[in-house]
LUMTI-919324 format. One record per residue (C-alpha): residue in one letter; x, y, z. Coordinates in Angstrom, 2 decimals, decimal comma. Layout:
<marmars>
mise A; x X; y Y; z Z
...
</marmars>
This chain:
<marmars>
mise X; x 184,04; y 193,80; z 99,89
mise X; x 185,54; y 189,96; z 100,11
mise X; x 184,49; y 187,97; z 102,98
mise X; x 187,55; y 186,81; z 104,95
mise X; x 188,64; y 183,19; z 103,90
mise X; x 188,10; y 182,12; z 107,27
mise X; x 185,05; y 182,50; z 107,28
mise X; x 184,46; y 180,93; z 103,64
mise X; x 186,21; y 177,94; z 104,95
mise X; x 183,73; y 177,66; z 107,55
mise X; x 180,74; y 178,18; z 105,86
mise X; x 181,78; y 175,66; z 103,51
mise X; x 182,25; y 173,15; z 105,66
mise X; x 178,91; y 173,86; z 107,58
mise X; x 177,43; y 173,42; z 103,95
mise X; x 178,89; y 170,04; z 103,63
mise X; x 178,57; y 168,94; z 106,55
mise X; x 174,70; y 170,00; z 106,79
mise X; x 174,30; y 167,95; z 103,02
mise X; x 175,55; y 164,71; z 104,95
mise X; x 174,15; y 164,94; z 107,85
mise X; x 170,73; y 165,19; z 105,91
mise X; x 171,22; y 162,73; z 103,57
mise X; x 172,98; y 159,66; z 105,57
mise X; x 171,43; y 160,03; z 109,09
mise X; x 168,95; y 156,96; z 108,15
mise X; x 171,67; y 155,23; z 106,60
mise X; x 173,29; y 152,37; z 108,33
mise X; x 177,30; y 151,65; z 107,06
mise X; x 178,34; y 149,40; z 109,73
mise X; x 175,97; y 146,10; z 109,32
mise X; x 177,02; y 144,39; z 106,20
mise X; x 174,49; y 143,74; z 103,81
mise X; x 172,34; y 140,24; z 103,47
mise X; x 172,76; y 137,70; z 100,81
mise X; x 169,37; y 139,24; z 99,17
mise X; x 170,74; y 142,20; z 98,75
mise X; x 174,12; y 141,58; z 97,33
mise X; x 172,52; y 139,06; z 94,77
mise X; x 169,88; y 141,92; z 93,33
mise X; x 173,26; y 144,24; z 93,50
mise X; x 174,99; y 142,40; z 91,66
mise X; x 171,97; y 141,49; z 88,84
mise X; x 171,58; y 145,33; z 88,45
mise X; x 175,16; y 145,95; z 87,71
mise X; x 175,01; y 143,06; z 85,30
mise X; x 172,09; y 144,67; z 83,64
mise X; x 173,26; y 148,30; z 83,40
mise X; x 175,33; y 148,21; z 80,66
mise X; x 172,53; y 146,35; z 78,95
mise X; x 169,45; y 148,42; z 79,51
mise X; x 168,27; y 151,60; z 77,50
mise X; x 166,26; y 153,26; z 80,63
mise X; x 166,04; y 153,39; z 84,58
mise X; x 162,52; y 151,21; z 84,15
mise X; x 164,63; y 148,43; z 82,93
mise X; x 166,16; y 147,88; z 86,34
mise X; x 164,58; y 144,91; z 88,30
mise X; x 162,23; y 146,42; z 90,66
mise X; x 162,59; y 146,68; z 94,52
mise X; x 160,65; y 144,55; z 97,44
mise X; x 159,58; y 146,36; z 100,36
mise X; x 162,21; y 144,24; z 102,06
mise X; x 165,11; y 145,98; z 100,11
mise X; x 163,82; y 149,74; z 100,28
mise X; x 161,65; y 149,63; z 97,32
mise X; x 157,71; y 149,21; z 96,80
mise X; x 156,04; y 146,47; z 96,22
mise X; x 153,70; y 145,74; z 93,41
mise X; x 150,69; y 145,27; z 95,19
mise X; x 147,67; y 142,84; z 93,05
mise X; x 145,38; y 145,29; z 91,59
mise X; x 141,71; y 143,85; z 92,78
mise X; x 140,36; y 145,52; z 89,80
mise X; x 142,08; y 143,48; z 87,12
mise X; x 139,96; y 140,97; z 87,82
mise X; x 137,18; y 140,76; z 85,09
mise X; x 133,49; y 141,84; z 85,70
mise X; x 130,79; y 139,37; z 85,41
mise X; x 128,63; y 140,57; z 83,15
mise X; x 125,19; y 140,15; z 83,87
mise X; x 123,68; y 141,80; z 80,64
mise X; x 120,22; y 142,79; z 80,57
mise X; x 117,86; y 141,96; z 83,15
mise X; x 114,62; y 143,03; z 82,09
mise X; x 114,04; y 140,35; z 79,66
mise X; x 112,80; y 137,38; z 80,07
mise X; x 115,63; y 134,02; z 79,91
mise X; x 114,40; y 131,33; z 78,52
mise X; x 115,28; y 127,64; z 79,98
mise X; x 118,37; y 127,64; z 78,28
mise X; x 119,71; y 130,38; z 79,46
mise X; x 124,01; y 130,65; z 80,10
mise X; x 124,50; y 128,01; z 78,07
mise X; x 127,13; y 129,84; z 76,09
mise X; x 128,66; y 131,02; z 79,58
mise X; x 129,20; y 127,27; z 80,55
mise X; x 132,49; y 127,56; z 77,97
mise X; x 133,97; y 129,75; z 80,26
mise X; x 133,95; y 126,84; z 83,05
mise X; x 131,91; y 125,74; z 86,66
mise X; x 134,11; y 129,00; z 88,54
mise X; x 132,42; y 131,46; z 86,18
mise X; x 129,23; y 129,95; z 86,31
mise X; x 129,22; y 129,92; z 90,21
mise X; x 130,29; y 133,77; z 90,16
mise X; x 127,51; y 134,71; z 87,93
mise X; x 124,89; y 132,94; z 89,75
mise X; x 126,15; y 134,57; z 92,76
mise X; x 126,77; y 137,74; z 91,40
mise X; x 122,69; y 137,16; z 90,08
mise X; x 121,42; y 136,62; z 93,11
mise X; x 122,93; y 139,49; z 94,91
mise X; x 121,52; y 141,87; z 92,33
mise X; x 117,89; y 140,37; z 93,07
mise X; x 117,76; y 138,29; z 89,82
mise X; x 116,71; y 135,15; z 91,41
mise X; x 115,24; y 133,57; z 88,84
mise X; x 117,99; y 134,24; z 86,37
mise X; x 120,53; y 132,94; z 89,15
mise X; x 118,48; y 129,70; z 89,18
mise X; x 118,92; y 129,14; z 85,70
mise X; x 123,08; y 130,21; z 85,95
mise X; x 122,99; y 127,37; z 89,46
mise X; x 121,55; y 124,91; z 87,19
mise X; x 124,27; y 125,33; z 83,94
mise X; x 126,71; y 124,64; z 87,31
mise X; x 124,90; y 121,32; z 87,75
mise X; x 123,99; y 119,97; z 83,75
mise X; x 126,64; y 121,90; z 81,11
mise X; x 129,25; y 123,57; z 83,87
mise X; x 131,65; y 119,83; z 83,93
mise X; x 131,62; y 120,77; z 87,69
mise X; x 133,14; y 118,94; z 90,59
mise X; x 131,08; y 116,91; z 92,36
mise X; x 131,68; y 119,49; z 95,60
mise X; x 130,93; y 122,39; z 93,38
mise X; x 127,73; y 120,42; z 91,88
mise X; x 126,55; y 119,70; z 95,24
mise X; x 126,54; y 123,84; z 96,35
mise X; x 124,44; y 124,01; z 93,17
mise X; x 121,90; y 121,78; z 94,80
mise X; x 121,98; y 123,58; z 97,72
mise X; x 121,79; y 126,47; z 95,86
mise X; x 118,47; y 124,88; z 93,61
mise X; x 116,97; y 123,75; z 96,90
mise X; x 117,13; y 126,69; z 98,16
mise X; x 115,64; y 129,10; z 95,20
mise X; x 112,78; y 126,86; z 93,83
mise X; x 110,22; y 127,16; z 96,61
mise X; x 110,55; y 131,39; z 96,50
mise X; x 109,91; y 131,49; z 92,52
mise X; x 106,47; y 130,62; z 90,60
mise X; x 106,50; y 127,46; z 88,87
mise X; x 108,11; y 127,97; z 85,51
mise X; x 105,05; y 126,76; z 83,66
mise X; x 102,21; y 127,34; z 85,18
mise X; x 100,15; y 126,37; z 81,30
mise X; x 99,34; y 122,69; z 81,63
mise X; x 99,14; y 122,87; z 78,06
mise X; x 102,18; y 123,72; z 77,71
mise X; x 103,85; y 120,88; z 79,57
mise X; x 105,51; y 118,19; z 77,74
mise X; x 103,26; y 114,91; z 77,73
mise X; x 104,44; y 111,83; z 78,80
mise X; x 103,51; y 108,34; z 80,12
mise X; x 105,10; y 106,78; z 83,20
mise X; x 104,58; y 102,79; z 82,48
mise X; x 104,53; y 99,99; z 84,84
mise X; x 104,14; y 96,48; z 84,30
mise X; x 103,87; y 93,85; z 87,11
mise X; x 102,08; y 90,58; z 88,43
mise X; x 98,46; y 90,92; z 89,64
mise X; x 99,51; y 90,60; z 93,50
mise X; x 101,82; y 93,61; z 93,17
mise X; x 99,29; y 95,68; z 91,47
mise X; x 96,84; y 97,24; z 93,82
mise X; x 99,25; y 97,88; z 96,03
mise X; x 101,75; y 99,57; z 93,15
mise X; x 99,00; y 101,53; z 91,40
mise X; x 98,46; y 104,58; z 94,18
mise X; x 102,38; y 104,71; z 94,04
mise X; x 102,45; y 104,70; z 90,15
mise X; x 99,91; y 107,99; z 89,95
mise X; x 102,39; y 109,77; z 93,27
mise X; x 105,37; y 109,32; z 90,92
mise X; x 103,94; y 110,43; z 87,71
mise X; x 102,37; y 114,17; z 89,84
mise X; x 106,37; y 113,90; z 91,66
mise X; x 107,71; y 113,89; z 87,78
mise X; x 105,73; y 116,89; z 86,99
mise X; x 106,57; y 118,97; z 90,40
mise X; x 110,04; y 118,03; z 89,91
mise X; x 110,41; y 119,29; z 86,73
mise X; x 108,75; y 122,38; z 87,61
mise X; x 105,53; y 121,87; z 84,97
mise X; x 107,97; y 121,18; z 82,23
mise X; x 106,34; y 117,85; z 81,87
mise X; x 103,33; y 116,50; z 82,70
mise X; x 103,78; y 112,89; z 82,87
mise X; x 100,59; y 110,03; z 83,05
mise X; x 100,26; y 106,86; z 84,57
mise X; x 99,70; y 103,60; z 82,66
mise X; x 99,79; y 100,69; z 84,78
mise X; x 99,63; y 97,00; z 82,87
mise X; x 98,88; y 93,53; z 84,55
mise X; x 100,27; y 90,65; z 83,28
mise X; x 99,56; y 87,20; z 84,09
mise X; x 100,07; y 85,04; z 87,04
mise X; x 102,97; y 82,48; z 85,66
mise X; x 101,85; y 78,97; z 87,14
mise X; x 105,32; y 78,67; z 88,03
mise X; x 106,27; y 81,93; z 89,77
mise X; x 108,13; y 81,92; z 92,35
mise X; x 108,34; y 84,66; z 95,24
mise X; x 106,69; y 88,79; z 94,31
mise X; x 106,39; y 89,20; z 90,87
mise X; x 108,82; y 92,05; z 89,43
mise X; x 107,89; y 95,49; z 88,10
mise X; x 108,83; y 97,07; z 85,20
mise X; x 108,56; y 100,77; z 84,26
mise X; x 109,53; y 102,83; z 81,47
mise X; x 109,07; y 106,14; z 80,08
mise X; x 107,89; y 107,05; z 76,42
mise X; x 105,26; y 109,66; z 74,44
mise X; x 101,80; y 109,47; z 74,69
mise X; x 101,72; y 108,19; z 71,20
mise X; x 102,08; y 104,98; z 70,69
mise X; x 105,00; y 105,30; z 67,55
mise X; x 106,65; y 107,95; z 70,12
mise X; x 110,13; y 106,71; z 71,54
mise X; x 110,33; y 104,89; z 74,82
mise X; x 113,38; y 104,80; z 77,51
mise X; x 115,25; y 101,31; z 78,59
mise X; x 112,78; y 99,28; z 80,59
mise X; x 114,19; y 99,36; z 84,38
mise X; x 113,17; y 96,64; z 86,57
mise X; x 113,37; y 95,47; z 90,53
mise X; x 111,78; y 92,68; z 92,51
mise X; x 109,49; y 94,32; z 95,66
mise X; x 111,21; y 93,49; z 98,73
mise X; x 107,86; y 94,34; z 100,79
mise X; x 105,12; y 96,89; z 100,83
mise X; x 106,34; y 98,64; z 103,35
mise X; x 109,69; y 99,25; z 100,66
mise X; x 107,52; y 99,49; z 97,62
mise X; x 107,16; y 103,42; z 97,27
mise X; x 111,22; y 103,78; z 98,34
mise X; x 112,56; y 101,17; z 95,51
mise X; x 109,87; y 102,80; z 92,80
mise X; x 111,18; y 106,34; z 93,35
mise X; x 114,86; y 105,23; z 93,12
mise X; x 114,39; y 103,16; z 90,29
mise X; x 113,13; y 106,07; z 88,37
mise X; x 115,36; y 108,08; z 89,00
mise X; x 118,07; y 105,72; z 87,83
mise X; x 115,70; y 105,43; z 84,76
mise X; x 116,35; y 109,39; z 84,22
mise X; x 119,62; y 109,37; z 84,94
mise X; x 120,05; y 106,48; z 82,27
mise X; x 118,19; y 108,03; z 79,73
mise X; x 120,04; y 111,94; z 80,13
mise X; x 123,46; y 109,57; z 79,94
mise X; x 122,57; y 109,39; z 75,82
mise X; x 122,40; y 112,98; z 76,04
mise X; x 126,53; y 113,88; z 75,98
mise X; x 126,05; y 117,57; z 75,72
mise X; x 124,85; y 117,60; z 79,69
mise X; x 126,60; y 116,37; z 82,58
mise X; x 124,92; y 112,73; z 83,83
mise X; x 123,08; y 113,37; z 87,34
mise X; x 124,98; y 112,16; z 90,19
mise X; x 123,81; y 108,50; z 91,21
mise X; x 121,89; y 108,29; z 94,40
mise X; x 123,49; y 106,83; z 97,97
mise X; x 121,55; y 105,18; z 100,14
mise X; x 120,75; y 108,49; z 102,41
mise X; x 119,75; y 110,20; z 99,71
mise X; x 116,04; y 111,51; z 99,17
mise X; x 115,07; y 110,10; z 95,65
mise X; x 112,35; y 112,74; z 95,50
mise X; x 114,33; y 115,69; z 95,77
mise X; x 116,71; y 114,17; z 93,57
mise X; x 114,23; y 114,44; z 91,33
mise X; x 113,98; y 118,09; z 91,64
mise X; x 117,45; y 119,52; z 92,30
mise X; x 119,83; y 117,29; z 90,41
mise X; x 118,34; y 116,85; z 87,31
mise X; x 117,69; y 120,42; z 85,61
mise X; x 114,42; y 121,51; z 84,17
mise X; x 116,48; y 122,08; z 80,85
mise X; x 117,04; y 118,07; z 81,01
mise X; x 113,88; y 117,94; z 81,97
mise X; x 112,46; y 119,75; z 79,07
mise X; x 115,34; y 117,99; z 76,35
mise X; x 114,21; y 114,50; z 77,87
mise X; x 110,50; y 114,66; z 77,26
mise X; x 111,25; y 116,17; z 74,14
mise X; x 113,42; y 113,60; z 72,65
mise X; x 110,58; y 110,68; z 74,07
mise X; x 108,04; y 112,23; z 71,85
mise X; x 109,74; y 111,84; z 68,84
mise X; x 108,28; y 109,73; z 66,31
mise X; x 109,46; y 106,02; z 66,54
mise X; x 111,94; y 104,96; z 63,84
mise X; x 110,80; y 101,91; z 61,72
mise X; x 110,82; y 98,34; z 62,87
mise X; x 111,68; y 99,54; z 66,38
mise X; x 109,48; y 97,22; z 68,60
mise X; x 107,39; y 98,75; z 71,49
mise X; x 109,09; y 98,56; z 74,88
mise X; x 106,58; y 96,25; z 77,17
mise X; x 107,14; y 94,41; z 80,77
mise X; x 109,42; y 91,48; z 81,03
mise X; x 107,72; y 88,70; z 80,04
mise X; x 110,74; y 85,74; z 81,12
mise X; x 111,74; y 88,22; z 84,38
mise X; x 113,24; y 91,44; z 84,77
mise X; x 115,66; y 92,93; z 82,21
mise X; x 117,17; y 94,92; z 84,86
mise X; x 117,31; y 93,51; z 89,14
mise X; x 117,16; y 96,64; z 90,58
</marmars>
């Protein structure tokens, strides 16, 4: 039995219009479309007769009824901490300095949240001597150096195993009683700073009063090996302005002494030069690393090459006014 056509006619139509009505409702055909639109319109027409596949087609924006490609967080690369049970040695993430200051500051962080804190010391220090940081990022590294040292043992706590060397002065006999205390502070400050890396000794020498002197005579200090054909730094000299300034203008000449010597050294990054607010004696201990520390000493107790005289104090006035 045939339906009537009437009736086919009509169901037909319901069909269609059903199909429409489902698939345009959302649709909007009266506001003309935007500039953005017509312009990727127009691209993908030029491209169709072009491309092999619908995944050739420029992709959509949210904004044109497509979805975005949203940055995948985990394309990021790990840090990789590698193993943690053994023990680094001082020159630890050296090789990771290559990869930049930004790395360097992630893996420190990344050490420290894992509970390696001694291991993130040593990745806040390649920041400060190999990372070729900005002086902003080098100065959360101190921060960072500051703020680790006190919780960890000292790294050698052998004093046989520290690295020997002798802090010289030279001066005039009226500066000398007063220096001499000072000159024994800075050489235990030396050690602490470098965390028993080096164990540094005293040596004070008192010239003569020049029968023509004018004003406080200068002093002179210098670094070098115990043994007398072992190398010695540049002599660094200043003129006392008082006793009450005496302790202040040793302990910043010194550290300009370090600083000057870890300059020869290319391979680490000079330590930042002091400003008058600055704290020479945690200077000491924060911006110069304990690898410097440890490649300094080193390098002073090398034998002395031939017919290289013996650094002494200033006989005709200071080499350097400080």
């Amino acid at each position: 039995m045939r339906a009537p056509l009437p009736i086919v006619f009509l169901l037909t139509i319901a069909v269609v219009a059903v199909t429409w009505w489902q698939g345009t409702r959302g649709l909007d055909f009266l506001t003309p479309p935007g500039e953005e639109k017509l312009a990727l319109a127009r691209l993908q027409a030029a491209k169709i007769g072009s491309v092999s596949s619908p995944n050739d087609l420029p992709a959509l924006s949210n904004s044109q009824g497509g979805q975005a490609s949203e940055p995948d967080a985990s394309t990021e690369p790990e840090i990789k901490l590698g193993s943690l049970e053994t023990a680094p040695g001082l020159e630890a993430y050296a090789v990771d300095s290559q990869q930049g200051a930004d790395h360097l500051v992630k893996l420190a962080t990344a050490l420290e949240a894992k509970g390696s804190f001694q291991r993130a010391l040593l990745a806040w220090e390649r920041v400060i001597d190999l990372g070729k940081a900005e002086v902003a990022t080098r100065q959360t590294a101190f921060s960072a150096v500051k703020r680790l040292r006190p919780t960890l043992p000292t790294w050698n706590i052998d004093p046989e195993g520290a690295i020997p060397l002798v802090l010289h002065a030279g001066t005039g006999p009226a500066t000398a009683p007063g220096l001499k205390p000072l000159l024994e502070e800075a050489a235990r400050l030396l050690g602490q700073a470098s965390d028993g890396v080096i164990a540094a000794t005293p040596d004070l020498a008192i010239g003569k009063k020049a029968v023509d002197a004018t004003g406080p005579a200068p002093v002179a200090i210098w670094l070098s090996g115990p043994a007398n054909d072992t190398r010695s730094s540049e002599v660094f000299s200043f003129t006392v302005s008082g006793p009450a300034t005496l302790r202040d203008q040793l302990l910043r000449t010194l550290y300009l002494l370090v600083s000057s010597q870890l300059k020869s050294k290319i391979a680490y990054t000079p330590p930042l030069p002091l400003e008058p607010a600055d704290e020479p004696v945690e200077a000491l201990a924060t911006r110069v690393t304990r690898l410097c520390w440890r490649e300094m000493a080193t390098g002073l107790n090398l034998p002395l090459p031939k017919s290289t005289p013996v650094p002494g104090p200033p006989r005709q006035g200071p080499r350097r006014n400080r």
